[in-house]
C-alpha positions in Angstrom: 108.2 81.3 95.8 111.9 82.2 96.7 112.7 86.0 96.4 115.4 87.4 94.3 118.5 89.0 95.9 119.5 92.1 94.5 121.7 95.2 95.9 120.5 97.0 98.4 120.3 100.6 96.5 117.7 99.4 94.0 115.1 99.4 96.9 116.6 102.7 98.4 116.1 104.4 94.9 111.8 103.2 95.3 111.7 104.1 98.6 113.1 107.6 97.8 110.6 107.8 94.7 107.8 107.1 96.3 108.9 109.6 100.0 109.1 112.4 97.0 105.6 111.6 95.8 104.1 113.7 98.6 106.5 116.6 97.8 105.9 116.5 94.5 102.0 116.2 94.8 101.9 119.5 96.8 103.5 120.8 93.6 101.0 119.3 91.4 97.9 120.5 93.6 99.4 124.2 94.0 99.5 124.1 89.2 96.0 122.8 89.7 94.8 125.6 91.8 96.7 128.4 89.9 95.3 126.7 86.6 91.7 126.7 88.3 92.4 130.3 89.3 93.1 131.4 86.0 91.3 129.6 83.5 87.7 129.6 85.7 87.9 130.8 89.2 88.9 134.0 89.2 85.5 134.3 86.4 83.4 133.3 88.8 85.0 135.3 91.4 84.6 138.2 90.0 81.2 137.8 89.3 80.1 136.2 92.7 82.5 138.0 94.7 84.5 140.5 93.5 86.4 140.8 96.6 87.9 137.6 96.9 91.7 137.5 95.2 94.3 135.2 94.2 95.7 134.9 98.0 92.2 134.5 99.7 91.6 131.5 97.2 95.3 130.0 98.1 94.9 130.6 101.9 90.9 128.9 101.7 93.0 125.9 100.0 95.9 125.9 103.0 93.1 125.9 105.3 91.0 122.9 103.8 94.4 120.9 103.4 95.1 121.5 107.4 91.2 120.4 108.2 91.8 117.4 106.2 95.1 116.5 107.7 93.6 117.4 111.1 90.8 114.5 110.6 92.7 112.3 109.1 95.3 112.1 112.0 92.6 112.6 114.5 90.0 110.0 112.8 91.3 108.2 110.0 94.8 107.0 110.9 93.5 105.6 114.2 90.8 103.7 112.2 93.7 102.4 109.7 95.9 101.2 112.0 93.4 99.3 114.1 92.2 97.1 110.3 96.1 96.8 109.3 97.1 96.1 113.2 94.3 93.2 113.0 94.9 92.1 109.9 99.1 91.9 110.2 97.7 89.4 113.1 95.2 87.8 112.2 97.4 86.2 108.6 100.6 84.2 108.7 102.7 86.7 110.7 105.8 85.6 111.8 105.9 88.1 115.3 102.2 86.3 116.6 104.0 83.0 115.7 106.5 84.0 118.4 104.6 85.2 120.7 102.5 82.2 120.6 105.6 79.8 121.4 106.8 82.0 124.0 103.0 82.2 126.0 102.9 78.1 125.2 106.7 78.0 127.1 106.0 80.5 129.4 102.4 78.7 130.6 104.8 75.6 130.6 107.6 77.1 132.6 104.0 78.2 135.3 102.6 75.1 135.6 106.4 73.4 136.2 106.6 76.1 139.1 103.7 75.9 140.1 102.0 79.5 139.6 98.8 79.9 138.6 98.0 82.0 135.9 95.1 84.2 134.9 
């Protein structure tokens, strides 16, 4: 199915929407804390633990959020990569089409002088 042309800015104005997502979920997960905080949390603080505050409870979130970025760079993203990696090759991908004709020339190119390969 041929693709539509259209001016370059259109896809410059998604691909700015969707880089501000992850801004603006920080935003959205900081209300939803300060809402838990205030309509629940801070009840069940004070009856559980009396101690804990309004700066304990948004330091214990900065802390999960850097254990869960943590494994998902150490863990996850290498995981990820290697499925999308094998998958951009394994379906109709133009670079492994390449490569293929350059190996097929290249072996040609050996056996015309003569090298052996591996």
């Amino acid at each position: 199915m041929k693709q539509a042309k259209f001016i370059p800015q259109l896809g410059f104005i998604q691909v700015q929407i969707s880089n501000s997502m992850f801004y603006l979920s920080l935003v959205n997960t900081l209300m939803l804390g300060l809402t838990f905080w205030y309509t629940s949390g801070s009840i069940i603080a004070a009856k559980y633990a009396p101690w804990f505050t309004l700066y304990m409870f948004l330091t214990f979130g900065v802390i999960i959020t850097v254990l869960m970025m943590l494994f998902d760079w150490k863990v996850m993203y290498p995981s990820r990569q290697g499925v999308l990696n094998k998958q951009a090759y394994k379906h109709v991908n133009p670079a492994v089409a390449d490569l293929q004709k350059i190996l097929k020339n290249q072996e040609r190119i050996m056996k015309k002088l003569g090298i052996k390969g591996k």
